[in-house]
DOSERO-343555 format. One record per residue (C-alpha): residue number from 1; x, y, z. Coordinates in steps of 0.05 Angstrom, whole numbers, padded with zeros to 5 digits, always signed. Example, Ala and Ser with C-alpha at 12.3 -4.5 7.8 and 13.67 -1.06 7.14 Angstrom:
<vonu 1,<+00246,-00090,+00156>>,
<vonu 2,<+00273,-00021,+00143>>,
# end
This chain:
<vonu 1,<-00353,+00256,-01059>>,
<vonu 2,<-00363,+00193,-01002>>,
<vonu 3,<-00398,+00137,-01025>>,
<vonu 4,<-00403,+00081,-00973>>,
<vonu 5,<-00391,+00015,-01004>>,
<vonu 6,<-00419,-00029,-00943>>,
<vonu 7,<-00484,-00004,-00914>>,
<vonu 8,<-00536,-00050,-00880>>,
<vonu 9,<-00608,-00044,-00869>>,
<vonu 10,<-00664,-00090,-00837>>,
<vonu 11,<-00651,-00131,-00779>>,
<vonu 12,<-00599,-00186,-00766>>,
<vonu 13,<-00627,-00248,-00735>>,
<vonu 14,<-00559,-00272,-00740>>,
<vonu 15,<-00526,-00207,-00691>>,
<vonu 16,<-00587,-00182,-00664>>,
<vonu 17,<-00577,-00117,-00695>>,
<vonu 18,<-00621,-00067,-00732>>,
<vonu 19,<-00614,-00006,-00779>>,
<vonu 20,<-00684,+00029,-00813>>,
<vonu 21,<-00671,+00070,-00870>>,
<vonu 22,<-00682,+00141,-00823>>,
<vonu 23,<-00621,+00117,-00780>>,
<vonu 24,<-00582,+00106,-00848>>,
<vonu 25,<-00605,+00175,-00885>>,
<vonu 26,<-00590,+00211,-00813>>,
<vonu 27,<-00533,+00189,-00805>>,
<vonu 28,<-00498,+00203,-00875>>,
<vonu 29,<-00526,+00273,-00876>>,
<vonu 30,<-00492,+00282,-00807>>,
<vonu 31,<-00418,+00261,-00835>>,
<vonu 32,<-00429,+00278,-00913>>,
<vonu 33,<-00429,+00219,-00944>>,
<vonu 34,<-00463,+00228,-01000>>,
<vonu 35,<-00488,+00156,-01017>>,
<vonu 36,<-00484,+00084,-01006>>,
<vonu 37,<-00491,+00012,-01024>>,
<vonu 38,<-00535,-00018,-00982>>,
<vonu 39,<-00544,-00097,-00973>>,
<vonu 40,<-00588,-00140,-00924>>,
<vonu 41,<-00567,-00150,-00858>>,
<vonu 42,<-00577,-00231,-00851>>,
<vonu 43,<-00656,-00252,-00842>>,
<vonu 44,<-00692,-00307,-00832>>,
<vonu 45,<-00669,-00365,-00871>>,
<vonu 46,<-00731,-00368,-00921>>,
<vonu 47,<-00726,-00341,-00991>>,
<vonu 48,<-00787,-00299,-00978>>,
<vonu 49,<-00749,-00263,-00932>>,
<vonu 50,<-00700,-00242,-00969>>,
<vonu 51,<-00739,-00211,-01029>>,
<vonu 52,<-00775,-00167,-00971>>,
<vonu 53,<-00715,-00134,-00962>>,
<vonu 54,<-00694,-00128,-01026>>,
<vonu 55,<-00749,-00092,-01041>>,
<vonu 56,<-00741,-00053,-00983>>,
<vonu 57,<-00667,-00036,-01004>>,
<vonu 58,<-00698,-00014,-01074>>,
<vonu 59,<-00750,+00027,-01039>>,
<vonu 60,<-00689,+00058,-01003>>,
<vonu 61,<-00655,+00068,-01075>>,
<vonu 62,<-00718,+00107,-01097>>,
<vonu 63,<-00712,+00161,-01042>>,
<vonu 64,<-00681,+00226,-01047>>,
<vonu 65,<-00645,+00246,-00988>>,
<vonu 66,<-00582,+00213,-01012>>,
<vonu 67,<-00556,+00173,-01066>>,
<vonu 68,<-00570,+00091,-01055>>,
<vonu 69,<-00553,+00041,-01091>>,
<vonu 70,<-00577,-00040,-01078>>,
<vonu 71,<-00527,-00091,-01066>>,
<vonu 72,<-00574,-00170,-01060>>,
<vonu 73,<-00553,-00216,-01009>>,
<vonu 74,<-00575,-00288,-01011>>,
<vonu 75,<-00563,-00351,-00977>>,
<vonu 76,<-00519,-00395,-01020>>,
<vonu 77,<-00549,-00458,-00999>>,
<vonu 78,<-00614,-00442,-01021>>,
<vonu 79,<-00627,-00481,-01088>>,
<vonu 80,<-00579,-00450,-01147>>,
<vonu 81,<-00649,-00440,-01178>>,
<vonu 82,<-00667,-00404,-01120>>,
<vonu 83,<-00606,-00356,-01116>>,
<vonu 84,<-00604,-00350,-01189>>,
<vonu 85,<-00671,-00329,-01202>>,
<vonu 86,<-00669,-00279,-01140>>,
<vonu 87,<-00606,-00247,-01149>>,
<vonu 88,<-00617,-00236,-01220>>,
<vonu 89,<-00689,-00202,-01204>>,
<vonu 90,<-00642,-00158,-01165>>,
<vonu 91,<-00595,-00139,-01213>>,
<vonu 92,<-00636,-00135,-01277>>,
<vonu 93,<-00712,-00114,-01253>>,
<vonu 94,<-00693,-00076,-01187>>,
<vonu 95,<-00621,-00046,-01218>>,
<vonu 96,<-00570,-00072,-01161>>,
<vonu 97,<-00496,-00061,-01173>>,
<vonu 98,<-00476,-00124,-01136>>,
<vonu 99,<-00481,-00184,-01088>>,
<vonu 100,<-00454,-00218,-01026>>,
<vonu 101,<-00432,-00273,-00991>>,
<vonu 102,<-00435,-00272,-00913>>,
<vonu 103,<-00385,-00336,-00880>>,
<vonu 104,<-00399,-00316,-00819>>,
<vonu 105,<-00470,-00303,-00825>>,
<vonu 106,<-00485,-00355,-00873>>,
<vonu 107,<-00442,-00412,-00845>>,
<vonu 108,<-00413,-00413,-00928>>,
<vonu 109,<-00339,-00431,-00949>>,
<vonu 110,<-00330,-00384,-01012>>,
<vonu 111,<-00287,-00441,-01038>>,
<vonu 112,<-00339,-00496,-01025>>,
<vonu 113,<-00388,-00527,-01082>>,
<vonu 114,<-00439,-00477,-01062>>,
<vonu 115,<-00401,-00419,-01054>>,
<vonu 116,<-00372,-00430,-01121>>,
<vonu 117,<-00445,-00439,-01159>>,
<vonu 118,<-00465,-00371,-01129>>,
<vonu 119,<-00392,-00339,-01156>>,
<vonu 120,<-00410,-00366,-01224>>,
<vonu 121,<-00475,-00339,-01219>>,
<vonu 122,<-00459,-00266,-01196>>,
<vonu 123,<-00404,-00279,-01257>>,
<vonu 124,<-00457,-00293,-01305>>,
<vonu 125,<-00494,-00227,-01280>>,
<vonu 126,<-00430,-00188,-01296>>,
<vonu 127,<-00435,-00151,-01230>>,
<vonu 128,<-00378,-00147,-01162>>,
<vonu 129,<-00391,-00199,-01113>>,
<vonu 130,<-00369,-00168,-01035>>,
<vonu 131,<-00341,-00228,-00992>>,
<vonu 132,<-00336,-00218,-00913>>,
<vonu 133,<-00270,-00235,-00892>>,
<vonu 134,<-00236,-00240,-00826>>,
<vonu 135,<-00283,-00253,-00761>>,
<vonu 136,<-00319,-00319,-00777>>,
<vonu 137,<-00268,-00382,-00771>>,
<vonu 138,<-00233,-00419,-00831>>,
<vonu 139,<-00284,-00401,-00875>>,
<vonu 140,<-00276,-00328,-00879>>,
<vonu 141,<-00198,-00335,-00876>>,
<vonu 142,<-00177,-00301,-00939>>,
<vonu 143,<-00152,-00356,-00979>>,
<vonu 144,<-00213,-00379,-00993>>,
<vonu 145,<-00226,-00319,-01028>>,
<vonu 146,<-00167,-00334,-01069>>,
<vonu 147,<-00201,-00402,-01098>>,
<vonu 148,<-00262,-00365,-01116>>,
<vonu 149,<-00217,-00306,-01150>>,
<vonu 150,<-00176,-00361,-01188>>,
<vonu 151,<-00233,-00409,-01210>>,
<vonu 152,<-00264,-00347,-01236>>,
<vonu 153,<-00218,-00295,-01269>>,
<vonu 154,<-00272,-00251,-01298>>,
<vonu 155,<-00307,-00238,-01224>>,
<vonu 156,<-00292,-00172,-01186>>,
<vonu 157,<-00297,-00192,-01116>>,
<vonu 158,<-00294,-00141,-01061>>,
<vonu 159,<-00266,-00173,-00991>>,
<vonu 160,<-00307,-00137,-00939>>,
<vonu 161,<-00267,-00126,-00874>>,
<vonu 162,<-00202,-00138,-00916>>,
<vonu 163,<-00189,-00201,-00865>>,
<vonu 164,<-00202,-00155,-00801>>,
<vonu 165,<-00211,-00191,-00730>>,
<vonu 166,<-00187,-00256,-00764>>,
<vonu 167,<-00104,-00247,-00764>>,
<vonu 168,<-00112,-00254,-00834>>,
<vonu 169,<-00108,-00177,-00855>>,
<vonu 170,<-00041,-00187,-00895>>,
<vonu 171,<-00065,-00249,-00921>>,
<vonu 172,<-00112,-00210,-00959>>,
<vonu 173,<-00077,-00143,-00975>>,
<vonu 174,<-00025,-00208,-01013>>,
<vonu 175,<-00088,-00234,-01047>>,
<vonu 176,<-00112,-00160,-01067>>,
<vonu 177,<-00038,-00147,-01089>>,
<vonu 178,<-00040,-00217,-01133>>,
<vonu 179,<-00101,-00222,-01165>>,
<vonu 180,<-00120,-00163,-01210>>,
<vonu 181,<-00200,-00184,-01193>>,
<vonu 182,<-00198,-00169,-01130>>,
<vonu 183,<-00209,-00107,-01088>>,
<vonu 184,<-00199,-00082,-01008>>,
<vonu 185,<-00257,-00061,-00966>>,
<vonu 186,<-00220,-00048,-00897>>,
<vonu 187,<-00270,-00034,-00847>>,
<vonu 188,<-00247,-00042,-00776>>,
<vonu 189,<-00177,-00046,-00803>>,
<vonu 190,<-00134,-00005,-00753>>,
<vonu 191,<-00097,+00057,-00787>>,
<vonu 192,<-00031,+00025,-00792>>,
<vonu 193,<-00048,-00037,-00827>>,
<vonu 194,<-00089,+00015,-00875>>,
<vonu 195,<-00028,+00050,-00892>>,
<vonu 196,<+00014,-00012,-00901>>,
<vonu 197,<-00045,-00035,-00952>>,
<vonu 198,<-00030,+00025,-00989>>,
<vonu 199,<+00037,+00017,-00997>>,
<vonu 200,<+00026,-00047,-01019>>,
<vonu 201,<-00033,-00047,-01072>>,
<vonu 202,<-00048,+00026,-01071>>,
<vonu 203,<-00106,+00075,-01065>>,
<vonu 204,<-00144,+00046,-01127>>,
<vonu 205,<-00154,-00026,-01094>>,
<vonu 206,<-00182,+00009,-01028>>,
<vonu 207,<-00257,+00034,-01017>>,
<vonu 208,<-00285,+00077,-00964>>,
<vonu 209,<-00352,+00034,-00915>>,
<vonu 210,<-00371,+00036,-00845>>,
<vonu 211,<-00404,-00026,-00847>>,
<vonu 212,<-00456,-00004,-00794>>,
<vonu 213,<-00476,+00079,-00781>>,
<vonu 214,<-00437,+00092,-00712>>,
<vonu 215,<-00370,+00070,-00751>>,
<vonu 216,<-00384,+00124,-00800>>,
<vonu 217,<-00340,+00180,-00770>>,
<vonu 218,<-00284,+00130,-00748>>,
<vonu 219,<-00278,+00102,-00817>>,
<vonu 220,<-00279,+00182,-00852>>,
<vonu 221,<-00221,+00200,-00799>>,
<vonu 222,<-00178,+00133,-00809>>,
<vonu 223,<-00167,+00149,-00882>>,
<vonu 224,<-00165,+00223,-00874>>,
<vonu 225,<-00110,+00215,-00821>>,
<vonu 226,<-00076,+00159,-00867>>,
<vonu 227,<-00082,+00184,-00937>>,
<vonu 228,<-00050,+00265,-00949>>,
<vonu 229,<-00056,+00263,-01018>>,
<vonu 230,<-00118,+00297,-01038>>,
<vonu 231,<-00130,+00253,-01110>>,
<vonu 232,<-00117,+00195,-01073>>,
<vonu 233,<-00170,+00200,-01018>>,
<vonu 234,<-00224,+00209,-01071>>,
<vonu 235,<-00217,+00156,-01101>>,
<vonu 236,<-00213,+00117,-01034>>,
<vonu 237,<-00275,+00154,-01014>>,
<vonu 238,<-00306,+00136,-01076>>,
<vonu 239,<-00267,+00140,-01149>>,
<vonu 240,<-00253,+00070,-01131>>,
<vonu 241,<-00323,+00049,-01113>>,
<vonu 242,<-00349,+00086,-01170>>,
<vonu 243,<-00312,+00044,-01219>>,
<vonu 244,<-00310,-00028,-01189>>,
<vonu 245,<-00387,-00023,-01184>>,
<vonu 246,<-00399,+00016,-01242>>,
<vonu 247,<-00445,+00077,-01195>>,
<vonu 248,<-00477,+00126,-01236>>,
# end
């Protein structure tokens, strides 16, 4: 089984890109993955926006053709109220498995006062919070992924990217490695620094994304090239997934 852990859909106003859900199902049947968990790719800044997708994403988790699962995305310096009451409509009325934070896209510090309210929210929900990591300054720099992971024990938080395009990949394969709560999602890592992850936190701390469709088949053939063991590439492809976000 594949399960993507970081699939986008809707448009970015942020990157100017833009995935609809027949690129996303078209795409998966063409590499056999057999699901994903799809989040928002960064709207408007207007709370109305970001229900639309949501409920777009949960119309996605309604179709057939593959296996979807939501993942909410909301601005953290909307009011808490705000991001409380959305993010919990996600998780307990439409069923999402988790939530994100976006540095780059949301100009947020993890560690800052409102990166830390939305960690205690997602906390209270009980559900994996995915952090982007690497490309985006000082405030995707690993370490601040560390604060949120130490303030609050009893959060699973995912670090997209695993510190990619920021010189900060071993930085977070050391916070992975340190902190029981927290998990690798390499995309864009090259292959070696994939295989030194592994030998340093092991197949159970990795997941399998693309992060957007085209990366789909580069992704599948950097862990298939990286990983021989055939237990140990399931679960990067998905036993790990399956468990950190609880995927049924």
């Amino acid at each position: 089984m594949i399960i993507d852990v970081h699939g986008h859909l809707g448009y970015d106003v942020a990157f100017d890109l833009d995935n609809d859900e027949e690129l996303l199902i078209s795409s998966y049947q063409e590499y056999g993955v057999d699901g994903a968990v799809v989040q928002p790719f960064i709207p408007r800044p207007y709370v109305e926006e970001y229900k639309a997708i949501h409920d777009r994403i949960y119309r996605l988790t309604q179709r057939k053709e593959k296996k979807f699962w939501g993942m909410a995305s909301m601005n953290p310096h909307f009011r808490p109220e705000e991001y409380a009451e959305e993010t919990k409509r996600c998780v307990k009325e439409l069923g999402f498995v988790a939530a994100k934070m976006t540095p780059i896209g949301h100009a947020v510090n993890p560690a800052s006062k409102d990166g830390m309210t939305c960690c205690d929210i997602v906390r209270q929900l009980g559900v994996p919070l995915m952090i982007h990591t690497g490309n985006g300054g000082s405030f995707a720099d690993p370490i601040q992924v560390a604060k949120c992971a130490e303030a609050f024990p009893d959060l699973v938080i995912v670090m997209a990217h695993a510190g990619s395009g920021g010189g900060s990949i071993n930085t977070a394969t050391y916070i992975a490695k340190t902190h029981d709560n927290v998990y690798l999602e390499p995309s864009w890592v090259d292959i070696a620094s994939v295989m030194g992850m592994i030998r340093e936190v092991g197949c159970s701390k990795l997941m399998f994304s693309s992060d957007v469709a085209e990366n789909i088949p580069v992704e599948l053939a950097k862990y298939r090239r990286a990983i021989s063991n055939t237990s140990d590439l399931e679960r990067v492809l998905s036993g790990t997934a399956i468990e950190v976000f609880g995927l049924k």
